[in-house]
KOLTOR-636809 format. One record per residue (C-alpha): z, x, y; residue in three letters. Coordinates in steps of 0.1 Angstrom, whole numbers, plus 2048, in hexadecimal, padded with zeros to 3 digits. Layout:
ZXYAla;...
//
This chain:
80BCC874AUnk;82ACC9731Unk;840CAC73AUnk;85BCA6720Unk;869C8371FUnk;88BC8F722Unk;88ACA373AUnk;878C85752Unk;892C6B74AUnk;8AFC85756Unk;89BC8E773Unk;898C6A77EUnk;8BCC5C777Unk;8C4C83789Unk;8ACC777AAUnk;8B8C4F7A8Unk;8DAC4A7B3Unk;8F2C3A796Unk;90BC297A7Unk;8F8C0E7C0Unk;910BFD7D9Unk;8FEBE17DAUnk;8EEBCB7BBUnk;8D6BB07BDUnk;8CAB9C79BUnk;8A8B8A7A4Unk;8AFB687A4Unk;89FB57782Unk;879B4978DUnk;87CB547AFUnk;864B687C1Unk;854B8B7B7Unk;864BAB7BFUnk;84EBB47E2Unk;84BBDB7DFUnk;836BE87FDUnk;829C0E7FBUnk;81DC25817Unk;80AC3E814Unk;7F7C5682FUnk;7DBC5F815Unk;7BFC4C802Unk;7BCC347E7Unk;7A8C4D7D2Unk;7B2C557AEUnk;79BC707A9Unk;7A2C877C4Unk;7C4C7B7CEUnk;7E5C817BDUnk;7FCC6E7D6Unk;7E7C507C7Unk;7E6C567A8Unk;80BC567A5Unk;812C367B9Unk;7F7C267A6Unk;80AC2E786Unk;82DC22791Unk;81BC0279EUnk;80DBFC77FUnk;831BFC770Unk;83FBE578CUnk;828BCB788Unk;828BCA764Unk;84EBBF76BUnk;842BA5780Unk;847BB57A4Unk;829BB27C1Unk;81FBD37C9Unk;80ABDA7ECUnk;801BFD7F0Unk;7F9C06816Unk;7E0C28817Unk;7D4C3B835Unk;7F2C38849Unk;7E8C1384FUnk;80FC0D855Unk;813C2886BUnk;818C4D86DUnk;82DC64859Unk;84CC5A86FUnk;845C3A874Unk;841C34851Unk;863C46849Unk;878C30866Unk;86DC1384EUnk;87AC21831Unk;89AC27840Unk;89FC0584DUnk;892BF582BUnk;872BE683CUnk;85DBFA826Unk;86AC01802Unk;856C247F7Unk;842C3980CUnk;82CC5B805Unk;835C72820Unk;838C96826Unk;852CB082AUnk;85ECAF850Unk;86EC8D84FUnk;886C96839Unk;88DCBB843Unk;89ECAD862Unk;8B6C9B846Unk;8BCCB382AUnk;8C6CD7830Unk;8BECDE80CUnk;899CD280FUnk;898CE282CUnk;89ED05821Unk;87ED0680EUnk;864D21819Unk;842D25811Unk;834D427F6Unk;857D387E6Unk;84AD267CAUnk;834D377B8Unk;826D1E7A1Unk;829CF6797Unk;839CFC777Unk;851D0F78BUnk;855CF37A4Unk;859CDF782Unk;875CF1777Unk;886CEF798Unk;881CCA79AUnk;88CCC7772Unk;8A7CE476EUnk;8BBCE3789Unk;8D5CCC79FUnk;8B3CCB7BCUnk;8AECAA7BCUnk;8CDC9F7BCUnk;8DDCB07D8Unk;8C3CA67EDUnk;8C5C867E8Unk;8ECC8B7EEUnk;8E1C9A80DUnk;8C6C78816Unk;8E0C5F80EUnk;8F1C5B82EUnk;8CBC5083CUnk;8C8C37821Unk;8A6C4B80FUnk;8A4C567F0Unk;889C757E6Unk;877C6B7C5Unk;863C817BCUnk;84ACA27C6Unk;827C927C4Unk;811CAE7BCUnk;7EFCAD7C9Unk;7DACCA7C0Unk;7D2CF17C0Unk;7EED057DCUnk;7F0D027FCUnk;7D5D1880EUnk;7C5D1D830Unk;7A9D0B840Unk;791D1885CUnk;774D10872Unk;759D2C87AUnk;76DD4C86FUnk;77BD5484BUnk;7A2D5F848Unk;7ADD7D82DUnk;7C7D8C844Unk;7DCD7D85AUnk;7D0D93877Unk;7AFD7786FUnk;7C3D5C878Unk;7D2D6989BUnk;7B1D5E8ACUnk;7B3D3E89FUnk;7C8D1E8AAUnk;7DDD0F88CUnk;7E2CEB889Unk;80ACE2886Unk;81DCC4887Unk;844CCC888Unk;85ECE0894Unk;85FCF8872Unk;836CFF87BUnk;840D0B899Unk;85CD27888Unk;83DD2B871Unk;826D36892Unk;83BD4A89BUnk;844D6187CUnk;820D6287AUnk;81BD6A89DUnk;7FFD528A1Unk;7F4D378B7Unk;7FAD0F8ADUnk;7F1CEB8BBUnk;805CCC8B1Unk;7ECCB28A4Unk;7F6C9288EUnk;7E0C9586FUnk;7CCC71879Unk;7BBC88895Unk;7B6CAB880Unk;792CA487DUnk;78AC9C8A3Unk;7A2CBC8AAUnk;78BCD2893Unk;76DCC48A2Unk;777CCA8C8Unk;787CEA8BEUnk;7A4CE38C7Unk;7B6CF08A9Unk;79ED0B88EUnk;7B3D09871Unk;7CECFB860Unk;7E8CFD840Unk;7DFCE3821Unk;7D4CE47FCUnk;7ABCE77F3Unk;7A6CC07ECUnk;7B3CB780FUnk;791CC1820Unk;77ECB2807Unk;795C8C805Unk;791C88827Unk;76DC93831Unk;771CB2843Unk;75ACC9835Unk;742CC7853Unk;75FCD386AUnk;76BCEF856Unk;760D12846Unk;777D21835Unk;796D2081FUnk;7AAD3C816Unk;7BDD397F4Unk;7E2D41803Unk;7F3D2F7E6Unk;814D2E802Unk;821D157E9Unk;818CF47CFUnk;807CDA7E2Unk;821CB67E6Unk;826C9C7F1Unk;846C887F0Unk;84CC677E6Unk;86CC527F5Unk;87FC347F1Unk;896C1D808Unk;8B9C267F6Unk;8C4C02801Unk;8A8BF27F8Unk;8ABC027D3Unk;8D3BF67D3Unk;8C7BDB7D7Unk;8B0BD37B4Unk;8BEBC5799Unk;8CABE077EUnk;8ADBD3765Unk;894BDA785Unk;8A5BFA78BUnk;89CC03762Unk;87CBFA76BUnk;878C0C78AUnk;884C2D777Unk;868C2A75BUnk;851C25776Unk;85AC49789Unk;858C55768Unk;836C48760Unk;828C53780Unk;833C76780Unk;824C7F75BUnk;808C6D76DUnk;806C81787Unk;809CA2777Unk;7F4C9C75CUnk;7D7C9577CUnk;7E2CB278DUnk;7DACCC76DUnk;7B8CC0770Unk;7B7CBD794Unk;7BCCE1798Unk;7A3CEE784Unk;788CDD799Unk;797CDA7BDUnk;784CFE7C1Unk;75ACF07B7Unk;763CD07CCUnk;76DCE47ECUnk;74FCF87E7Unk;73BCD97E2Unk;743CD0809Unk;735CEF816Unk;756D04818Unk;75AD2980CUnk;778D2F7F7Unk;786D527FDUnk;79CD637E7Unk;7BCD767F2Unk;7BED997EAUnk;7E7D9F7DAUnk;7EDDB77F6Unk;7E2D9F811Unk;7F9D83804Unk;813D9A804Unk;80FD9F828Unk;80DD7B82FUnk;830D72819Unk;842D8F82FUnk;83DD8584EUnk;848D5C840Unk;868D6D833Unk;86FD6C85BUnk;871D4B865Unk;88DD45878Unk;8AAD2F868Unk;8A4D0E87BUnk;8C2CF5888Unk;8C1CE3868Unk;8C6CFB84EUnk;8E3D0C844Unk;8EDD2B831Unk;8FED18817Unk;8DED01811Unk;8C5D29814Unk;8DED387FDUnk;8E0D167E3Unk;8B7D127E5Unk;8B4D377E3Unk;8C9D357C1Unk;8B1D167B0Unk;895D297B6Unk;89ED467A6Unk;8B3D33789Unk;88DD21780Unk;877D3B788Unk;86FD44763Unk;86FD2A747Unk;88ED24731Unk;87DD3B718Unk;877D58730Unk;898D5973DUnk;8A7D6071BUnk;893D7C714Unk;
//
C-alpha cells in the first residue's frame, strides 16, 4: 500500500498535539522510558496487524533507549478497563476498539458501517482531511489521544454457526453477538435478535449457542481458534477492518520534546508497517479461513444493497450530533475518490 513520506509525517504531527502543557527532559543517566502497551489480541505477526504495528513502534522506542512491555490477550484487563488506565496515565498506549471512544467523540461517533467503501478510501480520510484532528480535539478533555487506524485484514463480514447468511431475512433466525449500546441501534435497523457477550467468552457463547453469529473481519475466526464453532462467513464488506491505537495525552505531555521526535517516527514507522502487512494480508485472509473449515459466501450486489438500506436507519444515538453527521458526512465524500479522480 502507497504511503508517501509526506503525507505520514503531516498526519502524525496532524494526530499528536503541538502544544504540550506539560514538558519533562529525562534526567541525564537516569532510568529508561517505561512504555507499557495493552492490547486485547495476540502476539502474532503473521496473522495479526494490531501486532504488527506495536511491534514496529517498539522497535523505534527501544532503539531510543525506552523499556517497552507489551501486554496481549487482554492480560491487563478488558477493553474498558484497559482504556480507564489510559486515561489516568497508568497505562501509556493501549489497542482497543471503537465503543470506548464513541461515548467521547461525536465525530467518531457518527461513523456507520458500508460507509467506507475501501482502505485507500479510509486512507484518504485519515490523510486528506481535518479527521484526526478534530477528534482528538474532541478526546482531549479525557486526556487520550487517537493515534492511528490499525488495519487488520479483508472487511468486516458475518460469521455463523450451522446456517449460511446471503440475505438478511438468513440472519433473523439467528442470535447476533453485540457488545454496546450502538449494536443494539444496529439490532434494531436490522430487525434482528442480539446477546451482549464480552469477546473473552465468544467462543463458549458459540459453543452453548447462546449467540450463532457475529460481526468481524475473516482472520478473526482463524487468530483465535474458532473454526470448530463456526460455519459460515458472509463477505458483507460493512466497512475496513481497525483497530485503534491510543495514548495517555498526559502521559505524552509529559516526554521530553527529543522523545516526543522519537515517538512521532515511531507512529510513522508502524503505520507503513502496518499497511504494507495488511496488502498482503488481504489477499490471503480468504484460503486461511477456508483452511479452518469455514465456507466463504459471496454477496450478491443486490443483496448488499438491501443490507446498507436498512443500516442507513439507525437511529441517531445520545452522543452524536447533527453538526458531527453533517461534518463526517462531508470527509467522506471530500476523500471518496483519489486527488486524481476528483479533478477529472
Amino acid at each position: 500500500m502507497r504511503f508517501p513520506a509526506f503525507i505520514v509525517a503531516m498526519l502524525v504531527l496532524i494526530a499528536l498535539p503541538a502544544t504540550p502543557r506539560l514538558t519533562k527532559a529525562a534526567p541525564p543517566g537516569g532510568p529508561p522510558l517505561d512504555i507499557k502497551i495493552g492490547m486485547s489480541t495476540p502476539l502474532d505477526a503473521k496473522r495479526n496487524g494490531s501486532y504488527v504495528w506495536t511491534r514496529a513502534f517498539a522497535d523505534v522506542m527501544e532503539r531510543a533507549g525506552a523499556r517497552v512491555r507489551i501486554y496481549p490477550n487482554s492480560a491487563l484487563g478488558g477493553e474498558k478497563e484497559r482504556m480507564d488506565q489510559v486515561a489516568i496515565g497508568r497505562l501509556e498506549i493501549n489497542e482497543t476498539g471503537g465503543d470506548e471512544l464513541a461515548r467521547l467523540s461525536p465525530l467518531f461517533h457518527a461513523m456507520r458501517p458500508f460507509e467506507i467503501e475501501s482502505y485507500d478510501h479510509l486512507d484518504r480520510l485519515l490523510e486528506h482531511t481535518s479527521f484526526l484532528a478534530e477528534v482528538n480535539q474532541e478526546l482531549a478533555d479525557d486526556d487520550l489521544i487517537l493515534l492511528d487506524y490499525v488495519y487488520t485484514g479483508d472487511m468486516v463480514g458475518l460469521f455463523t454457526r450451522g446456517k449460511p447468511v446471503r440475505r438478511i431475512e438468513d440472519l433473523r433466525s439467528l442470535r447476533l453477538r453485540i457488545l454496546s449500546a450502538a449494536d443494539l441501534n444496529l439490532l434494531e435497523a436490522w430487525k434482528v435478535r442480539g446477546v451482549r457477550v464480552a469477546w473473552e467468552e465468544v467462543a463458549q457463547a458459540l459453543q452453548t449457542g447462546m449467540v450463532d453469529a457475529y460481526l468481524n473481519p475473516p482472520i478473526v475466526a482463524v487468530m483465535f481458534g474458532h473454526g470448530n464453532v463456526l460455519d459460515y462467513f458472509t463477505d458483507l464488506r460493512m466497512g475496513p477492518s481497525t483497530r485503534l491505537m491510543v495514548t495517555s495525552r498526559r502521559w505524552y505531555e509529559s516526554l521530553s520534546p527529543a522523545m516526543r521526535t522519537t515517538f512521532a517516527r515511531g507512529v510513522r514507522e508502524a503505520r507503513a508497517a502496518n499497511r504494507a502487512w495488511n496488502a498482503t494480508a488481504m489477499k490471503r485472509d480468504r484460503s486461511l479461513l477456508e483452511k479452518t473449515g469455514i465456507e466463504w459466501i459471496e454477496m450478491k450486489p443486490g443483496d448488499r444493497e438491501a443490507w446498507k438500506a436498512l443500516t442507513r436507519r439507525i437511529p441517531r444515538s445520545r452522543w452524536e450530533t447533527p453538526q458531527a453527521e453533517a461534518r463526517l458526512r462531508a470527509m467522506i465524500e471530500a476523500s471518496r475518490l483519489a486527488p486524481r479522480q476528483a479533478a477529472q
